[in-house]
C-alpha positions, 0 to 999 in steps of 0.5 A, a space after each residue: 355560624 356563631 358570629 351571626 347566632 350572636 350578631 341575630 341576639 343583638 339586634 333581637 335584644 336590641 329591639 326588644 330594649 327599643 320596644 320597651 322605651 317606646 311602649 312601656 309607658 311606666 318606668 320602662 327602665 325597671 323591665 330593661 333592667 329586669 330583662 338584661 338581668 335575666 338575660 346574665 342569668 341564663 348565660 351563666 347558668 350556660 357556662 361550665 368551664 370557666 368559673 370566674 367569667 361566671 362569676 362576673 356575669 353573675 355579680 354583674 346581673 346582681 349590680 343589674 337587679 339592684 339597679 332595677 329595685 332602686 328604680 322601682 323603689 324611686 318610681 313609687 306606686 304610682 310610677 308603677 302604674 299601681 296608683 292613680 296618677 294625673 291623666 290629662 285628655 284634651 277633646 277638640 270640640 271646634 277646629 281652626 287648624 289642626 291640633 295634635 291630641 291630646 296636645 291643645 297646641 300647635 306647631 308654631 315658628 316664632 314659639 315652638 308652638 301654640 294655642 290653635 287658632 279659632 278652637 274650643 278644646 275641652 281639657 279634662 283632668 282625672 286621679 283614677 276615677 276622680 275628676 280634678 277639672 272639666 273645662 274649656 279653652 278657648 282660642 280667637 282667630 290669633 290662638 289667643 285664649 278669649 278675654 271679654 272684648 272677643 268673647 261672645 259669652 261677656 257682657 261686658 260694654 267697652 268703653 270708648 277710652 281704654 288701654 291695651 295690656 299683653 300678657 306673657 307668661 306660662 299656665 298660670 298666665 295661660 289659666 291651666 285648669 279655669 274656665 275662659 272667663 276665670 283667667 286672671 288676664 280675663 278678670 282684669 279687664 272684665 274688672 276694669 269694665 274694659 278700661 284695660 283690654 287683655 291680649 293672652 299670650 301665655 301658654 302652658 309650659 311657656 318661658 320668658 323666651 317665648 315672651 322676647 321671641 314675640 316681641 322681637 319678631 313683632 307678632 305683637 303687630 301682626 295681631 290685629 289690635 286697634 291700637 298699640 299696647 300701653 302695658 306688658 305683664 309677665 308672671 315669672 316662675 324661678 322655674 322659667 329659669 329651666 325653660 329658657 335654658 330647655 333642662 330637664 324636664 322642658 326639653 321633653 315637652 318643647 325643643 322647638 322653642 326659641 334658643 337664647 344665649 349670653 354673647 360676648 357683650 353678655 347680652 342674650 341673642 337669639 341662635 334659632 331652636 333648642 333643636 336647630 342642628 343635627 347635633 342638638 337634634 339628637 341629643 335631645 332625641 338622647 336625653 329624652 329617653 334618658 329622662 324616662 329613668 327615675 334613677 337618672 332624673 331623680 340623681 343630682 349627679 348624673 344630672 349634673 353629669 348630663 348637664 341638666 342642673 342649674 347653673 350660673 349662666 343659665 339664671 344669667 341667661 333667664 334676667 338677660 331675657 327679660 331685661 332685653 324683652 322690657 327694652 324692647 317693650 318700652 322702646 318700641 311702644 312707649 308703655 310700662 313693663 311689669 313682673 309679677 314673680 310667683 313665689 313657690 308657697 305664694 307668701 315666701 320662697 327660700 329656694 336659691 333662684 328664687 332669692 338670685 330672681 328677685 334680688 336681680 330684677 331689683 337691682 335692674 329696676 324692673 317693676 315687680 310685684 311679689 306674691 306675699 303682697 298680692 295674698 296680704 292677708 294670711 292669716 295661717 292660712 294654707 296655700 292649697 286654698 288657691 291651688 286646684 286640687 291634686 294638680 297645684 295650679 292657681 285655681 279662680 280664687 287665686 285668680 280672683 285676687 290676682 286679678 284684683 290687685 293688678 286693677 288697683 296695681 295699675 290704678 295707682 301707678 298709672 294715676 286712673 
């Protein structure tokens, strides 16, 4: 009778520390922690005749308790649930094909996933009762966010000579936060007066991956373009690096993106998804719930011991990825391939993947632009200025001067 009053409190137990993972949305650990302490509790309040095993269980439920107001303290307010934290909500005013809110994306076999085809999704973002941006996305027939040549709102005449250019890259390529007609991609060919034609294909949470699974699938040619493009840009983040690698935190967004690994020959290849086997499966399904934990996610170590840091291979891994997708760009079209690398405060970055990024690629020769001299003109002045308030992310002033930069970027290299 015992065993199966004990056997009944496990699985009892057990799923009340399942329910608080799937349901308690801020720091679900910090009630795990509290309910096991009490649970200690109660059962040595219960124990009379043996003292040390008391003893154990009540010092144990101490160690408990500590650990439960370390993650409230790293959890802050707001991780709390007692100050106002960024909310995105995203409303599908037309459907193409059928999105999952408040995602704007769907499945998608070559990517993970994706823009949904011929949808206008508004995406609103909010800090308690204040509005941080209000606007729309819009995606063609090929889930590409609108540029001038397939947008109903520009007015922008095209001429009879121009150039393609495809863009990779994630939300800062993408335009996270901006109107369609405020992207950087849009801008440069509205500036061009439609000499360069714009094909987006960023998406949030995108990396480098994303861009050489499209090139060596050959969605390029499956989108319906009038000619082939002439010219590849991707904005590249230090941060990319965690995303080709699918660490902490991209695999609780995106495990069904397109895995890359160093072979042998040190040349990347491609071994399926992130999740492609049962194994992965469910040490993503693991790693997931873990990273709910403010004491895990915010240590070092226990990062380390989970194997969520950087490591060597990995940045190996993200310079391999674009050399690879620059090969294939330029052998397969003839065109020029271009970086933009975003530093973390525009006109400088000291962090170590930053410096490894830049000092890689230009020992490789691949063409980069750096962001201290697409914002020249500093003058002390803060980047907030070219960040959407509260959220970080290029706001139309940055694009503006992206925008501008590139045009003469290209005018110069290209001889227009």
């Amino acid at each position: 009778m015992m065993v199966v009053q004990r056997l009944i409190f496990f699985i009892l137990a057990l799923l009340w520390f399942v329910g608080l993972l799937a349901f308690i949305e801020n720091a679900p650990y910090l009630y795990i922690f509290l309910s096991l302490f009490c649970m200690m509790i109660f059962r040595a309040l219960k124990i009379k005749k043996f003292p040390i095993k008391k003893a154990i269980l009540t010092n144990l439920a101490a160690v408990i308790l500590a650990l439960a107001l370390a993650e409230a303290y790293l959890a802050g307010w707001e991780g709390l649930g007692l100050s106002p934290k960024l909310v995105q909500n995203n409303i599908l005013l037309e459907k193409g094909v059928l999105a999952t809110e408040p995602n704007i994306s769907v499945m998608d076999d070559v990517r993970g996933y994706a823009l949904a085809k011929n949808s206008k999704i508004r995406s609103v973002e909010t800090l308690g009762n204040k509005t941080i941006y209000d606007v729309v996305y819009t995606a063609n027939q090929h889930g590409l966010r609108v540029a001038p040549h397939n947008s109903k709102e520009s007015s922008v005449i095209l001429p009879k000579h121009y150039q393609n250019v495809v863009f990779f890259g994630c939300s800062c390529t993408f335009g996270e936060g901006v109107q369609d007609h405020e992207t950087w991609p849009y801008l440069l060919e509205e500036k061009s007066g439609g000499r360069y034609q714009s094909y987006n294909f960023a998406m949030e949470g995108y990396g480098p991956h994303q861009m050489l699974r499209i090139l060596e699938t050959g969605l390029l040619d499956d989108i319906m373009m009038d000619k082939q493009p002439s010219i590849a840009i991707y904005l590249a983040l230090p941060q990319h690096i965690i995303r080709s690698s699918c660490k902490y935190p991209y695999f609780t967004w995106d495990v069904n993106g397109p895995r890359y690994v160093l072979n042998s020959r040190h040349e990347v290849e491609y071994m399926g998804k992130f999740n492609e086997t049962l194994f992965l499966k469910l040490k993503f399904m693991i790693f997931q719930q873990l990273s709910k934990s403010y004491l895990i996610s915010e240590s070092f170590w226990i990062k380390e011991l989970l194997g969520w840091n950087i490591y060597q291979v990995d940045k190996e891994t993200f310079i391999e990825i674009i050399l690879k997708a620059r090969e294939i760009f330029c052998q397969k079209f003839n065109g020029k391939f271009y970086v933009i690398l975003w530093a973390n405060d525009i006109w400088s970055d000291e962090s170590d993947e930053y410096k490894y990024v830049a000092a890689e690629l230009q020992k490789r020769q691949v063409h980069v632009i750096d962001t201290k001299d697409i914002f020249a003109n500093r003058n002390h002045i803060n980047k907030e200025i070219y960040q959407i308030n509260y959220d970080g992310h290029p706001n139309p002033l940055a694009y503006q001067k992206v925008a501008e930069y590139m045009l003469n970027y290209l005018n110069v290299n290209l001889g227009e």
